[in-house]
C-alpha positions as CSV (number, residue, x, y, z in Angstrom):
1,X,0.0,0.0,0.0
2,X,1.4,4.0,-1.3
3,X,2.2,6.2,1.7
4,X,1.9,9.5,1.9
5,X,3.1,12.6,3.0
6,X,0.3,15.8,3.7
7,X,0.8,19.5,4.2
8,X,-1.8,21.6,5.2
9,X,-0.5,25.3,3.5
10,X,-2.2,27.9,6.1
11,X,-4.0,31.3,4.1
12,X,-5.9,34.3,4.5
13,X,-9.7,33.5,5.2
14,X,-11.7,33.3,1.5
15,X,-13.7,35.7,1.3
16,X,-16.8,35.9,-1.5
17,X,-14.5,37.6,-4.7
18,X,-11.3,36.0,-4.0
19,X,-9.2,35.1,-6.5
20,X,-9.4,31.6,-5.6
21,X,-7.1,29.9,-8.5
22,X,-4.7,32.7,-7.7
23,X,-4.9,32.2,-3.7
24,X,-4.3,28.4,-4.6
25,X,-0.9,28.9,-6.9
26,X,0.7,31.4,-4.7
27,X,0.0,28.6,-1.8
28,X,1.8,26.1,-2.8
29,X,4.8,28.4,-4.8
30,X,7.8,26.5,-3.7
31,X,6.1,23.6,-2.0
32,X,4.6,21.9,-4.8
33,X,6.7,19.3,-7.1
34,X,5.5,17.3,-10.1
35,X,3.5,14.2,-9.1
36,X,2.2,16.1,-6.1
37,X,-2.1,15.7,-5.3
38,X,-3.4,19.6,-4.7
39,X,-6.1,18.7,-2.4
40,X,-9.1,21.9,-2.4
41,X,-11.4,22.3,0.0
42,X,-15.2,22.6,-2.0
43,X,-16.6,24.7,0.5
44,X,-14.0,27.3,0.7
45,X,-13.7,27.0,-3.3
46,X,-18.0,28.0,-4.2
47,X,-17.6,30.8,-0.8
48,X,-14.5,32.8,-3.2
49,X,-16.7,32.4,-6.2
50,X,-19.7,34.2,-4.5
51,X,-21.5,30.5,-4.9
52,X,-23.5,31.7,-1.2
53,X,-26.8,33.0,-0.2
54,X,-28.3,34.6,2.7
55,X,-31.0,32.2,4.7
56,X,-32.9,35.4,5.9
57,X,-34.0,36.2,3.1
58,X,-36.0,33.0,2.5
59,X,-39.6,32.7,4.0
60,X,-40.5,29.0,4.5
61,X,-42.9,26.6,3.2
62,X,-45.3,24.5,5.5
63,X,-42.9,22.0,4.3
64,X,-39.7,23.3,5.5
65,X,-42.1,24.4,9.0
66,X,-42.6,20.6,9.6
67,X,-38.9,19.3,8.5
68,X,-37.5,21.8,11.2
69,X,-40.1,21.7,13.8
70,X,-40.8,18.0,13.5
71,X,-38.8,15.7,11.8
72,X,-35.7,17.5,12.6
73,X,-35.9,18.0,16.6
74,X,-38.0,14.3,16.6
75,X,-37.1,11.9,14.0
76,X,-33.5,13.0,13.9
77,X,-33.3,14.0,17.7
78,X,-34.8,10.4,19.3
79,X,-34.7,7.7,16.4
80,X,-32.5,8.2,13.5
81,X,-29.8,10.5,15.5
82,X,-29.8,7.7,17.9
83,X,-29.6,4.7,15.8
84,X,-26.8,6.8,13.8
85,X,-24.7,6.7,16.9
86,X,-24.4,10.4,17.3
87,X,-23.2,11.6,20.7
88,X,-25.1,13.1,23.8
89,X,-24.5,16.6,22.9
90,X,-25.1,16.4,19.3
91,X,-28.4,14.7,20.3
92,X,-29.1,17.7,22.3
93,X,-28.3,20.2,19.9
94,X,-30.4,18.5,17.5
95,X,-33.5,18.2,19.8
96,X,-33.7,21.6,20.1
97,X,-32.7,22.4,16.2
98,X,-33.9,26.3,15.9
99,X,-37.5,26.4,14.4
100,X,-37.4,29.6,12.6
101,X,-33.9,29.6,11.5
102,X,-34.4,25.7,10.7
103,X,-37.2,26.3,8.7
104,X,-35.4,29.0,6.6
105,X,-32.5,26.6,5.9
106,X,-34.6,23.7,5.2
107,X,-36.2,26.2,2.1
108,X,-32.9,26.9,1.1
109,X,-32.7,22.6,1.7
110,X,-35.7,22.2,-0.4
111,X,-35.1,25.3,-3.2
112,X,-31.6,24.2,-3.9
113,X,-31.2,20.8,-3.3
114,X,-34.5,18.9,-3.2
115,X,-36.8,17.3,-0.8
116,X,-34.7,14.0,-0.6
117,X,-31.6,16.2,0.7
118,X,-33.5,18.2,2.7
119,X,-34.5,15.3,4.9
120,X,-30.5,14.9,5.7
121,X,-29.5,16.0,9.4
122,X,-26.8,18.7,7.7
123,X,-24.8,19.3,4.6
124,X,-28.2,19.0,2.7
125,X,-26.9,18.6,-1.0
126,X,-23.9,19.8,-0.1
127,X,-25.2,22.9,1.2
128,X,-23.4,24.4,4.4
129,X,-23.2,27.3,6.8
130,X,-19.7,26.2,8.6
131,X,-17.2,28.6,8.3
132,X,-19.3,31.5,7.3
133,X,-21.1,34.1,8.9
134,X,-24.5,35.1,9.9
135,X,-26.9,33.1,8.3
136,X,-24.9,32.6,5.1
137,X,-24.5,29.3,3.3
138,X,-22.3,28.0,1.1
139,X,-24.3,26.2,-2.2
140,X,-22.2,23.2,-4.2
141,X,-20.2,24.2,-6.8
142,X,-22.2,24.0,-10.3
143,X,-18.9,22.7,-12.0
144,X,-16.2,20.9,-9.4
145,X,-14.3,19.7,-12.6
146,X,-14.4,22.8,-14.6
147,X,-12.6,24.8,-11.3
148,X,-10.3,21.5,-10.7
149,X,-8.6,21.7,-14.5
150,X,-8.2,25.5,-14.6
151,X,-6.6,25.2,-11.3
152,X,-4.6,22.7,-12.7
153,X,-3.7,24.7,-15.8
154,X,-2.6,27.7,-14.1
155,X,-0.1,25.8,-11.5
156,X,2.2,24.5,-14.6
157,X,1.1,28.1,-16.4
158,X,2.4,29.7,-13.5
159,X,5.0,27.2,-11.7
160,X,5.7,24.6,-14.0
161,X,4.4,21.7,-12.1
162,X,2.3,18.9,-13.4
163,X,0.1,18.4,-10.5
164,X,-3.4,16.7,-10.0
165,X,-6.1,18.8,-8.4
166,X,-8.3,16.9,-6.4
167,X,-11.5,19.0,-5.5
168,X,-13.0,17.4,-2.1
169,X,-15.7,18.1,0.5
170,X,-16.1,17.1,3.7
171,X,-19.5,15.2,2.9
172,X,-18.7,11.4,3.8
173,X,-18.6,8.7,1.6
174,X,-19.3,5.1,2.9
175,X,-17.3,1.9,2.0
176,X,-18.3,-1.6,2.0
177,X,-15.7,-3.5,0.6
178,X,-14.8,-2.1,-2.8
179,X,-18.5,-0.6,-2.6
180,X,-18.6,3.2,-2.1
181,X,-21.4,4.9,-1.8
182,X,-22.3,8.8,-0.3
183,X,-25.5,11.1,0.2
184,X,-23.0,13.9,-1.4
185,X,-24.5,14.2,-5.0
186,X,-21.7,14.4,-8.1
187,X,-19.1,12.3,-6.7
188,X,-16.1,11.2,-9.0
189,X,-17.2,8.0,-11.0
190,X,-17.2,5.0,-8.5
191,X,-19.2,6.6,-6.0
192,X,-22.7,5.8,-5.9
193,X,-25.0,8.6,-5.2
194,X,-28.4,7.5,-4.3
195,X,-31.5,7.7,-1.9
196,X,-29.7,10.9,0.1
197,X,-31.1,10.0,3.9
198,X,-31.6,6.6,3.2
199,X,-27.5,6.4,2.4
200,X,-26.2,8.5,5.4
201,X,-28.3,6.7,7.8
202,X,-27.6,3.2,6.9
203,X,-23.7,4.1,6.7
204,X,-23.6,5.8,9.8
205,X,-26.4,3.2,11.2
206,X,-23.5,-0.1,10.3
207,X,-20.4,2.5,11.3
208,X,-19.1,1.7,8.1
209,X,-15.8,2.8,6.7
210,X,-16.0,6.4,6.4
211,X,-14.2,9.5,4.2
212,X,-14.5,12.7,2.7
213,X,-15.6,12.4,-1.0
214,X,-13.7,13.4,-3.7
215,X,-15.8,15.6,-6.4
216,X,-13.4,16.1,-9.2
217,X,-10.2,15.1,-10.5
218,X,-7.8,17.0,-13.2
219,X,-5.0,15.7,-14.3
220,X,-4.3,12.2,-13.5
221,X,-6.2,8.7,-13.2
222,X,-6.6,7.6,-9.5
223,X,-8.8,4.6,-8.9
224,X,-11.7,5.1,-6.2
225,X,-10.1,3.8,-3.7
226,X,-6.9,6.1,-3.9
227,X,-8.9,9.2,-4.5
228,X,-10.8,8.5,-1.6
229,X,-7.4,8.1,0.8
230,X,-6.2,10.8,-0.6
231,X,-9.1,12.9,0.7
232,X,-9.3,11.4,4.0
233,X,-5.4,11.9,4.5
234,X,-5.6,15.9,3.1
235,X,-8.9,16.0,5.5
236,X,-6.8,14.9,8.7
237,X,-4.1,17.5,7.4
238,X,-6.1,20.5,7.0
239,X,-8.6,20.2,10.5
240,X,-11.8,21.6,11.2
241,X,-11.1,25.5,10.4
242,X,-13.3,27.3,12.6
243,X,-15.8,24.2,13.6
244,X,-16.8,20.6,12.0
245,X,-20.9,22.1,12.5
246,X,-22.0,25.7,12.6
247,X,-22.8,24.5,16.2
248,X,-19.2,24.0,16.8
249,X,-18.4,27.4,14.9
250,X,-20.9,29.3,17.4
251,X,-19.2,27.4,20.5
252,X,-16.2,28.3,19.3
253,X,-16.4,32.2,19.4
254,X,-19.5,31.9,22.6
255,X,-22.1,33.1,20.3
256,X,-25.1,32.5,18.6
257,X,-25.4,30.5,14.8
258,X,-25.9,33.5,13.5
259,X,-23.6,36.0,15.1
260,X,-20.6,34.6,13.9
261,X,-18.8,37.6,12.0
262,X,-16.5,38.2,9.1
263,X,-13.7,39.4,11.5
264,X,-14.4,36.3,13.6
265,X,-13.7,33.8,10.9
266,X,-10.7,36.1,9.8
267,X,-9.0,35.1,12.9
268,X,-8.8,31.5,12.6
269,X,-6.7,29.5,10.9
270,X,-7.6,28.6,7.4
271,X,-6.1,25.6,5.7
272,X,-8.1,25.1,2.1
273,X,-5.4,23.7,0.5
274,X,-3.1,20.5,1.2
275,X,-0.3,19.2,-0.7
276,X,-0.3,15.4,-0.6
277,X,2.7,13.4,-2.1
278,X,3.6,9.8,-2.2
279,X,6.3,9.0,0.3
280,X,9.2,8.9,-2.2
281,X,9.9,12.6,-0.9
282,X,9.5,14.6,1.4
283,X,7.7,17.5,2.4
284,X,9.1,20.5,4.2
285,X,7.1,22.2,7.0
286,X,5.3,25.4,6.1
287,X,7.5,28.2,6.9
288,X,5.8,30.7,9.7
C-alpha cells in the first residue's frame, strides 16, 4: 500500500471575490513538485466564487415548517440520530434544532437541493453554513471539474508543475468493501450517489468505513479507492477551520449560529489547501 506525505499550506480567510485559482498557486509556490495531489477544499472554493446565499431572506414553506419543527428535533433527535450513533450533545443540539432559522434553511434545503436532501441531518446537497457568517450558506459548486482543471492549468502556467487537483468536501462517503457509496450528490465515478437520507443513515447506522468524498479530478487517473485516501489523509491534514458544525463554529467564538462575524472567521486559521505526495519525498514544513 502508497504512503503519503500531507501539508496543510495555512491562508488568508476566502472571502466571497477572492481570487481563488490565484490564492491556490501562490499557496503552494515553492512547496509543490511534479506528481504532487493539490487537495481543495469545495466549500472554501463555491464561498470565493460568491456560490453563497443569505437564509434570511428566504420565507419558509409548511414543508420546510414541519422538516424543522418536526422531523428534525423528533425523528432526527430520538430515532434516527440515535440509531446513527451520534453523541449526547449532538443529540441535544439536535433536539432543540432552531424552528425559525431551521425552517429557513430547510427552504434553502428544499429550493436548492430537493426534498430528498433536505430530509438529511446537515450538509443538505452539499449545502453548508460552517465557516461562514450570519446566516450565510455556502451552495455546491455547479462545475467541481471545470474549477479542478483550470486550477490545474494555471499551477504549470504559473510554476511549472504537473500536478493533480483533487477538488474534495467534507461530505462522507461510505465503504463496504470495494463498494462506495455517499449522500453527497456528483461524486467522482465510483461513487454511488443515491437515496440521500436513506445512504447516510444506513452508513452511519452499520459505522461503516468512512471518508470525505472526492468531487473532481484534473489531471491524473486515480482509482476510487486512492482518491478517496487521498481525501481522507488531506482531510486529517487540514482540520476543522473554525468548527466541524455551525454549532461547533458558534461554540467556538460563545455566540449565537448566526452572530458569527467576518472578522471572527478572519482570525482563525484557514487551511483550504493541502499538498499530498507519495512517500518517495518529502515535504518541508510550512514556513511561519
Amino acid at each position: 500500500m502508497a504512503r503519503y506525505h500531507a501539508l496543510a499550506v495555512t491562508t488568508k480567510y476566502w472571502n466571497p471575490g477572492t481570487e481563488a485559482t490565484a490564492a491556490i498557486v501562490d499557496a503552494v509556490k515553492g512547496r509543490v513538485r511534479n506528481g504532487d495531489f493539490v487537495v481543495v477544499s469545495e466549500k472554501a472554493l463555491s464561498t470565493a466564487h460568491g456560490n453563497v446565499v443569505d437564509e434570511k431572506a428566504f420565507k419558509p414553506t409548511l414543508t420546510a415548517k414541519l422538516l424543522a419543527r418536526v422531523w428534525m428535533p423528533i425523528v432526527w433527535g430520538y430515532l434516527l440520530g440515535v440509531k446513527c450513533h451520534f453523541g449526547r450533545r449532538l443529540l441535544r443540539r439536535v433536539r432543540h434544532y432552531p424552528a425559525e432559522a431551521g425552517s429557513r434553511h430547510k427552504q434553502v434545503a428544499l429550493q436548492y437541493a430537493g426534498f430528498s436532501q433536505a430530509l438529511m441531518f446537515g450538509s443538505e446537497g452539499g449545502i453548508d453554513g460552517s465557516n461562514l457568517p450570519y446566516s450565510l450558506v455556502s451552495l455546491p459548486l455547479s462545475n467541481s471539474h471545470a474549477a479542478a482543471v483550470e486550477i490545474r492549468r494555471q499551477i504549470h502556467q504559473t510554476l511549472g508543475k504537473a500536478v493533480t487537483v483533487v477538488i474534495v468536501d467534507t461530505d462522507k462517503t461510505y465503504s463496504f468493501g470495494n463498494f462506495h457509496f455517499s449522500p453527497r450528490p456528483k461524486p467522482i465515478r465510483g461513487i454511488i450517489s443515491r437515496a440521500g437520507v436513506v445512504t447516510y443513515v444506513v452508513g452511519r447506522s452499520l459505522r461503516l468505513r468512512r471518508r470525505p468524498t472526492p468531487l473532481a479530478i484534473a489531471g491524473g487517473c486515480l482509482s476510487t479507492e486512492e482518491a478517496l485516501t487521498i481525501a481522507n489523509i488531506a482531510d486529517k491534514a487540514r482540520g476543522p477551520g473554525s468548527g466541524a458544525t455551525v454549532w461547533d463554529m458558534a461554540a467556538r467564538f460563545k455566540v449565537f449560529t448566526t452572530e458569527v462575524t467576518w472578522d471572527m472567521l478572519a482570525r482563525v486559521k484557514h487551511k483550504p489547501v493541502v499538498i499530498v505526495r507519495r512517500a518517495v519525498h518529502t515535504l518541508q514544513p510550512q514556513q511561519p
